[in-house]
N, C-alpha and C positions, 0 to 999 in steps of 0.2 A: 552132359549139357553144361554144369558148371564149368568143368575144362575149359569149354569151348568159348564160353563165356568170358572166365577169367584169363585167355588168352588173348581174348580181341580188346578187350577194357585194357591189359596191357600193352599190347602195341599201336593202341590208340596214343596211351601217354606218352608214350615212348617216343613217339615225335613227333610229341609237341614240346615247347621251348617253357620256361617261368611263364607265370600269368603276368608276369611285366615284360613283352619281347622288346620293347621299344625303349627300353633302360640301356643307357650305356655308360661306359667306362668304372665297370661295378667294380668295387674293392673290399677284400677280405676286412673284418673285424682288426687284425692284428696287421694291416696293411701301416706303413710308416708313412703315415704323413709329417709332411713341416710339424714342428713344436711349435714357432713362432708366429704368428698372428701378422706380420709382418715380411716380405718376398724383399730380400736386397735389390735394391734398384744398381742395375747392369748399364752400362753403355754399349747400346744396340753394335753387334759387330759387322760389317759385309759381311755377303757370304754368297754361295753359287745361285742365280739366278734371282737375285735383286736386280732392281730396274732403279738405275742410279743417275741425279738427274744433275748435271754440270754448268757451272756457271763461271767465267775466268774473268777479271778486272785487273790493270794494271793502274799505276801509279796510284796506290791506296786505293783504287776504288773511283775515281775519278774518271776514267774512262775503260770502256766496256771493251772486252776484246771479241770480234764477231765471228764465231767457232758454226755457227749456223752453215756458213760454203762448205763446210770440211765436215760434215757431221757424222762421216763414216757409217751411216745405213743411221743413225740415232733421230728419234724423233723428236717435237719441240715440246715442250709443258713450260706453264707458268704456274708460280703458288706463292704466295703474299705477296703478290707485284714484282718478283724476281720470275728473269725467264731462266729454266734450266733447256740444256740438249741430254734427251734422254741417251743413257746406253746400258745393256744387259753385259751382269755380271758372267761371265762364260764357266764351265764348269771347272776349268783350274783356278776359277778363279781368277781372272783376268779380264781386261777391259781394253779396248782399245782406241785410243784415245786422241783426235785430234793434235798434231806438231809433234807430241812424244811418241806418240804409237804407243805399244803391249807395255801396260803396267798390272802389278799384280796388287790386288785392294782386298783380296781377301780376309778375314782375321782382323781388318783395323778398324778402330773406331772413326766416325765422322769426321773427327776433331782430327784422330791422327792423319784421316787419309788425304785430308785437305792443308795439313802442313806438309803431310808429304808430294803432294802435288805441286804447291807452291814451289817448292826444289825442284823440281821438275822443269816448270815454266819459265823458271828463273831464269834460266840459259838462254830464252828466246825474250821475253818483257822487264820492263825494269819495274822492281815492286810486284810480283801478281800477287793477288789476291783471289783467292780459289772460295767456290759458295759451292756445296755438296750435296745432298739430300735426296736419302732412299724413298723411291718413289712411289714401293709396292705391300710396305709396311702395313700388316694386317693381322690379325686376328679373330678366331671362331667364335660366336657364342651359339651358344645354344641353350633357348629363355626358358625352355622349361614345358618343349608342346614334342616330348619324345624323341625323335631324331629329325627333327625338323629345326635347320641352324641356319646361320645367316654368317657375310662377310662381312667382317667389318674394317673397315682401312685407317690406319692410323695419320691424320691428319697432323697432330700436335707431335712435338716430342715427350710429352708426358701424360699422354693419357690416363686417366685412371680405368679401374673394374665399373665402377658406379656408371661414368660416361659411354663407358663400349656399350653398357647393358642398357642406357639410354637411347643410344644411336640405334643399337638393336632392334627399337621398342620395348625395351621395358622386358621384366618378369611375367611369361601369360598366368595367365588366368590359374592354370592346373601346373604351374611350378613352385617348387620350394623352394621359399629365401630365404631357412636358414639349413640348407642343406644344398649350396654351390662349392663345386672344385673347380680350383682353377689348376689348369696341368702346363707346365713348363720344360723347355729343355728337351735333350734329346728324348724324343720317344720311344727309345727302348731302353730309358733311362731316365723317366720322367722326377721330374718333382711336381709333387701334390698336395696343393695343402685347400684343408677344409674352411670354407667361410658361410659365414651367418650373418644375414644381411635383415634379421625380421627384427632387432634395436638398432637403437641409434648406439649403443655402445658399441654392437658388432658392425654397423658403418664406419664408427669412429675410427675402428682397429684394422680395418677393411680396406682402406683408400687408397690401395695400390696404383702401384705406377708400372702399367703393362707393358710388354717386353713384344716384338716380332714374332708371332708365330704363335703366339700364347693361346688355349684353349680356354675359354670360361665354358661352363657345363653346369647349368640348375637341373638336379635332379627333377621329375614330373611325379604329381602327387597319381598312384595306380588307380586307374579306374576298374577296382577287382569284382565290381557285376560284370559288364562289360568283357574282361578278361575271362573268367570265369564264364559264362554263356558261350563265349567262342571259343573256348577249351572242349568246353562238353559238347556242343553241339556236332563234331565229327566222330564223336563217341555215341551217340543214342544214336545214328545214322548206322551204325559198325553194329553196334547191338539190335538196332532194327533187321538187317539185314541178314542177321547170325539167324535172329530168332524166324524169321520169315523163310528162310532157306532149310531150319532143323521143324518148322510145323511142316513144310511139303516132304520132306523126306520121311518123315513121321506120317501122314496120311497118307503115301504111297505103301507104305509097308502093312497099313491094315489092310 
């Protein structure tokens, strides 16, 4: 009977998961995170599947050139009173582009991809002036309610952590703010560094300036009754029905 017992109480636990399932992106003790308190601020690169929004002017900017007849499938946005013609970055990388046609933008910064476009237009306006700006610029957070996260779109070019986790809403209720990762860079290759947002010192030190693509992750403080009751409870279920099946087998034999 003990056997039987301590076989079912084992494969009860056996699958089940930590009493925290809804924890994620856990890391070892000896896990390297950043040293630095501090994330180098990068200039955001293109890259396959940005939604890039176009605006062309010649002579300095004085008059608009109307890219809207030719918009090659791109559709229209406006954002601080600048109209852009949207177009999706393709997966080589490339974009195709009103008067030039196939340009490749991948890999460059704003700054460079809109001098490099200027060259471009050159040939056809006198003076252009090129306005650029990635349209789909965003960011995961996740405030701290388990795996329940939110999109957040980067509006500014200098967002910080503090703002994203505002726009979020905030820290809920059952997360830890001195226990946020912020994860960057390739994903299977990330960098990770630990932040503490419950002083003003670790705000002070904290004030990054987020990056495309950037995850914010606040750990959620475990609700281990809660966790614990719902572990056990498919277990006394398992042992009820051990013990209810070895009593009738047991009173058939008398």
């Amino acid at each position: 009977m003990n056997k039987i017992l301590g076989v079912a109480v084992l494969l009860a636990f056996c699958s089940c998961r930590t009493l925290n399932p809804s924890v994620m992106f856990k890391t070892s003790e000896e896990y390297p995170f950043l040293a630095e308190q501090t994330l180098a601020s990068k200039e955001y690169k293109i890259a396959s599947n940005d939604i890039i929004g176009l605006s062309v002017y010649t002579n300095d900017g004085f008059k608009l050139i109307d890219l809207t007849t030719n918009a090659l499938g791109g559709g229209v946005g406006s954002t601080q009173g600048a109209t852009f013609i949207q177009y999706t970055v393709d997966h080589n990388g490339e974009v195709k582009l009103p008067i030039i046609g196939q340009v490749k933008l991948e890999n460059q910064t704003i700054q460079d991809a809109e001098k490099y476009l200027e060259q471009q237009y050159a040939a056809y306006y006198n003076k252009p002036f090129v306005m650029l700006k990635v349209m789909n610029r965003r960011v995961l957070v996740f405030p701290g309610s388990g795996g329940a996260g939110k999109v957040v779109t980067l509006t500014n070019e200098n967002t910080t952590l503090i703002e994203a986790l505002a726009l979020a809403g905030g820290i809920t209720e059952t997360g830890k703010a001195y226990k946020i990762k912020l994860i960057r860079g390739d994903h299977r290759n990330p960098q990770v560094q630990k932040i503490d947002l419950s002083t003003v010192e670790g705000m002070r030190r904290s004030n990054l300036q987020l990056q495309a693509n950037d995850i914010i992750y606040v750990e959620p403080v475990p609700r281990v009754s809660q966790q614990v009751l719902a572990q056990i409870t498919p277990v006394i279920g398992i042992i009820t029905s051990v013990l209810l099946i070895y009593d009738i087998v047991i009173n058939r034999q008398k």
